[in-house]
N, C-alpha and C positions, 0 to 999 in steps of 0.2 A: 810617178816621178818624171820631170821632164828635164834632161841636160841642156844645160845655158852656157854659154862661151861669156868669158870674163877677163877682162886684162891679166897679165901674168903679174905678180908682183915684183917691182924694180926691172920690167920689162915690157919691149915695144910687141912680144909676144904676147900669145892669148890661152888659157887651160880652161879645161872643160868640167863644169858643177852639174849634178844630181839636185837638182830643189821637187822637193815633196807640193808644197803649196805656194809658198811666198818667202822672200829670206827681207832684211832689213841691213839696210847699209848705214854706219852712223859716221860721226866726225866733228871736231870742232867746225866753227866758221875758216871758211878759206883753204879747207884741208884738199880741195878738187871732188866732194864728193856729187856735184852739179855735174861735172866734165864726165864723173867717173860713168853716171846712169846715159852719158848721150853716146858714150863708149860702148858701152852696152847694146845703144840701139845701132850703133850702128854695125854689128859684129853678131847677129841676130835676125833672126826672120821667121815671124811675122813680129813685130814692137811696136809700141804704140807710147810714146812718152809725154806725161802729164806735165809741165814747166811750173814752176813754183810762182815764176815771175806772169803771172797773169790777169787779166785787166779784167774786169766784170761789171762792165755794162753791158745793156742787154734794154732794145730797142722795145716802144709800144706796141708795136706789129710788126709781128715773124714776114718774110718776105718769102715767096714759095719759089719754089727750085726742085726739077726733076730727081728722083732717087742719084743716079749715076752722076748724075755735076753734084750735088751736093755732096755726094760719098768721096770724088774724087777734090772738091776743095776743100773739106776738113783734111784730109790725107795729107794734100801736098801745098798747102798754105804758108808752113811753117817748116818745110821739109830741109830746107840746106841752114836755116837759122840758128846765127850762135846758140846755145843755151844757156845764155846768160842774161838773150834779152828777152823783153815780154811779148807774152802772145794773148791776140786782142781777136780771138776763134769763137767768143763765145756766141754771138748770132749767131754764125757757122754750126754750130751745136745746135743751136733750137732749129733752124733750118733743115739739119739730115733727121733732126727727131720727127717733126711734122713731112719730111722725105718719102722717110721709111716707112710709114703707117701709111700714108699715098700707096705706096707700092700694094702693100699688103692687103687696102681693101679694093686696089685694082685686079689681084691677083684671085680673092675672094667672087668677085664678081663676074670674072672669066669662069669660076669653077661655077658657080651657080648656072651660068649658062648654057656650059657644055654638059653639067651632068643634072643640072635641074634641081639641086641642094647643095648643102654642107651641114654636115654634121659637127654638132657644138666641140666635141674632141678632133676634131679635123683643122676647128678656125686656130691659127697658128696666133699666140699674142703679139701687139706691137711693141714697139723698144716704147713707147710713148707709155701703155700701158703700165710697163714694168717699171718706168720711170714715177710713176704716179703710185704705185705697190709699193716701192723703199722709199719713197719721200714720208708715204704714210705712217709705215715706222722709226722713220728715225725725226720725223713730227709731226707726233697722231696731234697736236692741236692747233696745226694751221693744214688746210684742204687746198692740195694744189690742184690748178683747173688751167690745162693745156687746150686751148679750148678754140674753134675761130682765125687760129695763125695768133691766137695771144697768149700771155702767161699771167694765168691771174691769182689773187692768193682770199679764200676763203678763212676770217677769224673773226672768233664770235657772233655770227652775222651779217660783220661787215666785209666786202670783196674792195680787194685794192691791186691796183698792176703791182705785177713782176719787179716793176723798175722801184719799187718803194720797197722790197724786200730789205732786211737786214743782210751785211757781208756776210754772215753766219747761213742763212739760207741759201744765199746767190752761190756763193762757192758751193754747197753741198750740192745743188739743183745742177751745178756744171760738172760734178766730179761724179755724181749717180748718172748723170748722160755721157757724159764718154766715158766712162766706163763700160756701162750697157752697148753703146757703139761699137765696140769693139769688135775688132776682125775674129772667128773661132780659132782657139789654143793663139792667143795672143801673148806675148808678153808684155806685161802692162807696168811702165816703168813711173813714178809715181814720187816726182818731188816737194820736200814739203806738206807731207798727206794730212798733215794736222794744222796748218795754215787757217787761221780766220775761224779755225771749229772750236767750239768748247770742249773742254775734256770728258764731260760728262756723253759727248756724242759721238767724237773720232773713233775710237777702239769700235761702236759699237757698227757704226758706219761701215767701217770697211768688212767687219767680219760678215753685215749683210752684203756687201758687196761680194764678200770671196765668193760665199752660198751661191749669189747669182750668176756667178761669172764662175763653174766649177774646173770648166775648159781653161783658163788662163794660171798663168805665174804673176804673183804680185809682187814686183819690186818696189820697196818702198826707202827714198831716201831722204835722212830726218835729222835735224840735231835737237830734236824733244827727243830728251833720255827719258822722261815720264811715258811718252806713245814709245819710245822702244820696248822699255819694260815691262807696258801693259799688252804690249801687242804679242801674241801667239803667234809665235813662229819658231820653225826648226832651226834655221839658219842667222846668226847677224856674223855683217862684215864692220872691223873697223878701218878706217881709210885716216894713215897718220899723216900720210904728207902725199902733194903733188910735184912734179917739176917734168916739165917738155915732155908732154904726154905719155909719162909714167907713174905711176903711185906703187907707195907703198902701204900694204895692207896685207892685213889677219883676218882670221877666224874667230870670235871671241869668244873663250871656252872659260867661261866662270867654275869655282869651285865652293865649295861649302865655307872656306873663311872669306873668300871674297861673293859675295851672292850679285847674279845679275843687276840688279839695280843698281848696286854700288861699283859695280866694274862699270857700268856704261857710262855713269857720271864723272867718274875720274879719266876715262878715255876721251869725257866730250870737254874734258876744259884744257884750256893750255897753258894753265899754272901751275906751279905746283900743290901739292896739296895738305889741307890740316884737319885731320882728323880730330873733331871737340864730344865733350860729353855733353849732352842736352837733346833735344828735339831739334827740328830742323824747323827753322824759323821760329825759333823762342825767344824772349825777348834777351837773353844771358847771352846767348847762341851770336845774335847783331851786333853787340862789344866786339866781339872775335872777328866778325866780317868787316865791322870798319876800321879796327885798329890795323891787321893785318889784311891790307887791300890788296898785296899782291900775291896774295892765295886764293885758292879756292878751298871755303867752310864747310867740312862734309860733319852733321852732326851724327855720332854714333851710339846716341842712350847714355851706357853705362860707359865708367871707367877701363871695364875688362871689356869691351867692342872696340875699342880706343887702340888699347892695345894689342889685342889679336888682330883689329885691321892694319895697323902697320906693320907687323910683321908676319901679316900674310902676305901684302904685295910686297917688302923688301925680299920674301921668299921666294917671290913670282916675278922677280923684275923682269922675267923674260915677256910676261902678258903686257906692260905698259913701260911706257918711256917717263914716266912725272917722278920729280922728289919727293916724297911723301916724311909727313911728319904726327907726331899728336900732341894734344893739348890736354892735358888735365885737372883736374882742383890737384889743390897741395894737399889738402885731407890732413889728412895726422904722420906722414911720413919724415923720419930722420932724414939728414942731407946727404948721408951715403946712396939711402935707396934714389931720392932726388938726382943724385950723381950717376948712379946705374944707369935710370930709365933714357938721364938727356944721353947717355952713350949709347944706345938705340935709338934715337932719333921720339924720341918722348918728353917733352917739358910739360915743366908744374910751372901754376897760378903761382904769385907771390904770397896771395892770399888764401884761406883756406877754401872756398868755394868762389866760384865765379860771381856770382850773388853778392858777396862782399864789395868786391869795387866800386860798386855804385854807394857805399857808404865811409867812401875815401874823405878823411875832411876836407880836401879842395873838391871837391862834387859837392858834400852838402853845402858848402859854400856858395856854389855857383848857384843850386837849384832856389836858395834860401834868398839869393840876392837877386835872382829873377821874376820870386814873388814879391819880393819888396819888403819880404820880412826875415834881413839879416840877422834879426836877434834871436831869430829859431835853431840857429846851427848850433849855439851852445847847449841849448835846452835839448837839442835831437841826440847829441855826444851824450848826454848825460842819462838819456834814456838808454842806450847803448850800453852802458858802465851799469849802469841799475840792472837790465836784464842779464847781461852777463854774471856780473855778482852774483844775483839770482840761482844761477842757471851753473856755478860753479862747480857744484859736485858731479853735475849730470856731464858737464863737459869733460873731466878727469875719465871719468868712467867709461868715455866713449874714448879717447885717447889712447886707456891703456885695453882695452877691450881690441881698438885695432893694430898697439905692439903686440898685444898676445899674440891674435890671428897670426901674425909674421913671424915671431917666434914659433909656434906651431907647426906653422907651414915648412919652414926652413929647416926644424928639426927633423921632419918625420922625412921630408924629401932626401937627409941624409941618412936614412936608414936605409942599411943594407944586408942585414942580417939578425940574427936574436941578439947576438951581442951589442949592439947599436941599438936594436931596439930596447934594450934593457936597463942603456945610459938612457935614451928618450924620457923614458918611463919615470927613474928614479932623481931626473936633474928639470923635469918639467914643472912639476908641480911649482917645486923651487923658485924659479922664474917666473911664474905667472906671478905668486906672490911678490916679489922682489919690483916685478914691474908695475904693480897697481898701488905699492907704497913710495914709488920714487918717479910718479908723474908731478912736474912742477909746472905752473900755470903762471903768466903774465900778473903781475898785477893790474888793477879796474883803471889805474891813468894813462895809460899809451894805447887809444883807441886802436892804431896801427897795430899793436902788439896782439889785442881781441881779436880783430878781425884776422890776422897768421892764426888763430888755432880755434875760434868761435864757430861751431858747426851746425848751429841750428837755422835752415832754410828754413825763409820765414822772415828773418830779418828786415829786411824793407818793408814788405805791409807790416809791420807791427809801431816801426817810427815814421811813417808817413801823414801816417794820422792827426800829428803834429803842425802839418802847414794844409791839412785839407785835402789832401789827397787820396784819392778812395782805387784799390784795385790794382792796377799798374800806372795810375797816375803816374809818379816818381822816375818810374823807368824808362816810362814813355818819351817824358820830360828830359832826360838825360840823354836819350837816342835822338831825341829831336836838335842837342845842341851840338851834335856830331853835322846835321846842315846845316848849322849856323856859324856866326863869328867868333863861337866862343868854342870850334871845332878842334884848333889849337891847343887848347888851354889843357883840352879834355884830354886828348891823346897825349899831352905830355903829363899828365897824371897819372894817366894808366900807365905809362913808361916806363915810371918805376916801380911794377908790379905784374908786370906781366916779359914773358920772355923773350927776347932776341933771338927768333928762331931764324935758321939760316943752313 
C-alpha cells in the first residue's frame, strides 16, 4: 500500500489515502475530474500524468537523442501546461524508447569489456523490449518492429510504417510506452485510459500494464462507467462538482440493492433518472429514451429491479444527488395499487406492456401510410380483435391469477398471530374464488381498451406480417420516425399513454 495526498473535499486542503494498487476517479463531463488528476500531480512526488487531450502522430523516422536529453524532454515538455490542452510528446516517446535501449547496450558493452562477458540473467531488458512483449499480447496478430529509428507494423505478411497504424494501435503503442517509461514507484495519473481503445482490449491492457509496472499507483480518470465497472480496483472516487479549485467528492461505497455498475451509471449522468423494465438497449427500452429525453434510461429487467432500485437509492440518498424515478407496464394492476406505486416515485404505462404502444391506431396509421398501403390499418385492428377474442379466456386467467398473488400476499403479510392466521386460512379460499368469477374484460371493439389489459408479448411480430415486415421490421420502423418529420406526431401519441413524470 502506498499513501497518496488528495484534495480535501470542499477544501483548498489536502488528506492523505492508503491505495493498494490503483483507485478510479469518475464523474460526469465538466465535473473537474481533468483539474482534479493535475491536483494530484502536483501534491505528489514522483507523478507522471497521461493527458486525455493527446495528438498521435508520429514521424517516419525516430530522430536520435542522448538518454538524459531525451529523459529530461519527455519530463519537462509539458510540465507547467494547462491540463486541458493537448499534448503533441508522442515522437518524444519513441525517441526516449530508442534513448534508453542506447544506454543499456552502451552499458552492456562497458561490462563486456571490463569483465570479459555477461551472463544472459545479468543483461538487464530494454523498455523497448518490454514494449514489444505487451504490444504482443494485447495484439498477438499485428508484429510490431521498433527497428532502425522506425516503427514498423508486421500483418499477414505485409509490413507497413507506424504512421498508417489505426487510432486503436497509435494510442495503445503510446500508452504501453510511457507507461514503461516511467520513473520507479511512480504515480501514474492516467486520463481518459479507455480513449480510442475497444472494449474488448482496455480492461485487459491496463491489467497487463499494472503486472509490468508492479512498483507504481495507477490513477485512472474516466467517465466510461463500462471501464469503471469492469476494471479491478479497491478504490473509486466520485468527483460531483468543481468550483475555484475545490471539489466535491466521495468514496463510492455500492451495496447489494444498489450494485456497482448501477451506482456508477447514475453517478455519471447529470439527469435525473428512470428506471424501465427491459434490457438495456432493447428496442421497447428506445420509446422510453426518446419520449422522455431529459432523463437518463437505466433498464432494470424485471418489474421488481424497477422497484427495489428506486427504493434503494431514495434509501441512499445520501450516496448520490439525482431524482430517481421508475417506469413500469400497467400489467393487470387496479388504480389503487397504480396510485400507491406513483406515491413512491413509480409510474405505470397506460397500456398493459410497453410492447403495446407501438400498436396504438395512430402508429399503425403512420407505419401503413409510410408504406403506401393505408388500407392495411384496418385489416392489422382486425387481426388484433381476432387474436384477442381468441386469446380471451387465457387472458381472464392471467388477470385474475395476478389479483390472487396480491390478495395473497397482502393477506398473509397481515398476519400476525394463529388468530390471523386462521381468518387467512378460512376467508382465502373464498376470495380466490370470488376473484376468478368477477374478472370482466373489454369488449373486441376499442382496440385501446385491448391493449389496457392484452398481455401476451408477442403482439407485434404476430400483425406485422400483414404489410411485410419480418422480425423487428415495425419497431425499427417506428423508432426511425422518432428522427424524422413525423417525430411530432409520434411523441404526441405516446402522450396519451405514457406518464408525466416529474
Amino acid at each position: 500500500m502506498k499513501n497518496i495526498n488528495f484534495p480535501k473535499p470542499n477544501s483548498a486542503d489536502k488528506i492523505t489515502m492508503g491505495i493498494e494498487k490503483s483507485i478510479i476517479i469518475v464523474g460526469a463531463n465538466g465535473s473537474g475530474k481533468t483539474r482534479f488528476g493535475s491536483r494530484i500531480e502536483q501534491i505528489n512526488n514522483p507523478t507522471k500524468r497521461i493527458s486525455a487531450q493527446r495528438y498521435l502522430q508520429l514521424s517516419e523516422v525516430v530522430q536520435r537523442q542522448d538518454f538524459e536529453t531525451a529523459g529530461m524532454n519527455l519530463k519537462t515538455m509539458f510540465k507547467n501546461q494547462s491540463p486541458v490542452q493537448p499534448e503533441n510528446d508522442y515522437q518524444q516517446v519513441l525517441v526516449s524508447i530508442f534513448a534508453e535501449e542506447s544506454r543499456r547496450n552502451e552499458k552492456v558493452i562497458d561490462h563486456i569489456k571490463t569483465k570479459g562477458g555477461i551472463k544472459h540473467e545479468e543483461l538487464q531488458g530494454s523498455v523497448k523490449e518490454k514494449v514489444i512483449e505487451v504490444w504482443n499480447f494485447i495484439f498477438p496478430h499485428r508484429v510490431l518492429k521498433l527497428e532502425n529509428d522506425r516503427v514498423r507494423i508486421l500483418n499477414e505478411g505485409s509490413e507497413f510504417s507506424g504512421t498508417e497504424m489505426s487510432d486503436g494501435e497509435k494510442v495503445g503503442l503510446y500508452l504501453i510506452s510511457q507507461i514503461l517509461l516511467a520513473d520507479e514507484n511512480c504515480i501514474l495519473i492516467i486520463d481518459e485510459p479507455e480513449l480510442h481503445l475497444h472494449k474488448s482490449l482496455m480492461v485487459r491492457l491496463w491489467n497487463k500494464l499494472e503486472e509490468q509496472r508492479s512498483d507504481c499507483i495507477f490513477v485512472y480518470i474516466t467517465h466510461d462507467l463500462d471501464f469503471a465497472a469492469r476494471k479491478p480496483t479497491n478504490k473509486i472516487i466520485w468527483i460531483k462538482s468543481y468550483r475555484i479549485n475545490q471539489w466535491e467528492w466521495k468514496e463510492v461505497d455500492s451495496n447489494e440493492v444498489i450494485p456497482e455498475d448501477l451506482y456508477l451509471e447514475i453517478i455519471g449522468s447529470r439527469k435525473p433518472i428512470i428506471f424501465v423494465e427491459g434490457n438495456k438497449g432493447s428496442l421497447d427500452t428506445q420509446i422510453y429514451q426518446s419520449f422522455y429525453d431529459g432523463f437518463t434510461i437505466i433498464a432494470r429487467g424485471s418489474c421488481k429491479k424497477v422497484i427495489e432500485s428506486v427504493n434503494g437509492l431514495k434509501d441512499n440518498d445520501d450516496l448520490h444527488d439525482k431524482q430517481v424515478f421508475g417506469l413500469i407496464d400497467r400489467d393487470f394492476r387496479s388504480q389503487s395499487q397504480i396510485d400507491k406505486l406513483k406515491s413512491d416515485g413509480i409510474f405505470c404505462c397506460g397500456l398493459n406492456e410497453v410492447e403495446n404502444l407501438f400498436l396504438l391506431p395512430g402508429i399503425i396509421e403512420l407505419v401503413c401510410n409510410h408504406l403506401s398501403q393505408p388500407e392495411k390499418k384496418e385489416e392489422i385492428i382486425t387481426v388484433i380483435k381476432k387474436i384477442y377474442t381468441e386469446n380471451i379466456e387465457f387472458t381472464k386467467f392471467k388477470i385474475a391469477k395476478h389479483h390472487i398473488r396480491c390478495i395473497i400476499n397482502e393477506g398473509f403479510d397481515a398476519v400476525k398471530n394463529v388468530e390471523d392466521c386462521e381468518v387467512f386460512k378460512s376467508t382465502m379460499f373464498g376470495k380466490i374464488d370470488e376473484e376468478f368469477s368477477n374478472v370482466s374484460l373489454p369488449n373486441s371493439e376499442d382496440i385501446v381498451e385491448i391493449l389496457k389489459v392484452y398481455p401476451h408479448k408477442g403482439l407485434v411480430r404476430q400483425v406485422q406480417g400483414k404489410i411485410d415486415l419480418a422480425k423487428d421490421g415495425y419497431k425499427k420502423l417506428v423508432l426511425n420516425f422518432l428522427s424524422s418529420e413525423n417525430k411530432k406526431t409520434v411523441l404526441d401519441i405516446l402522450g396519451l399513454y405514457l406518464p408525466d413524470i416529474n
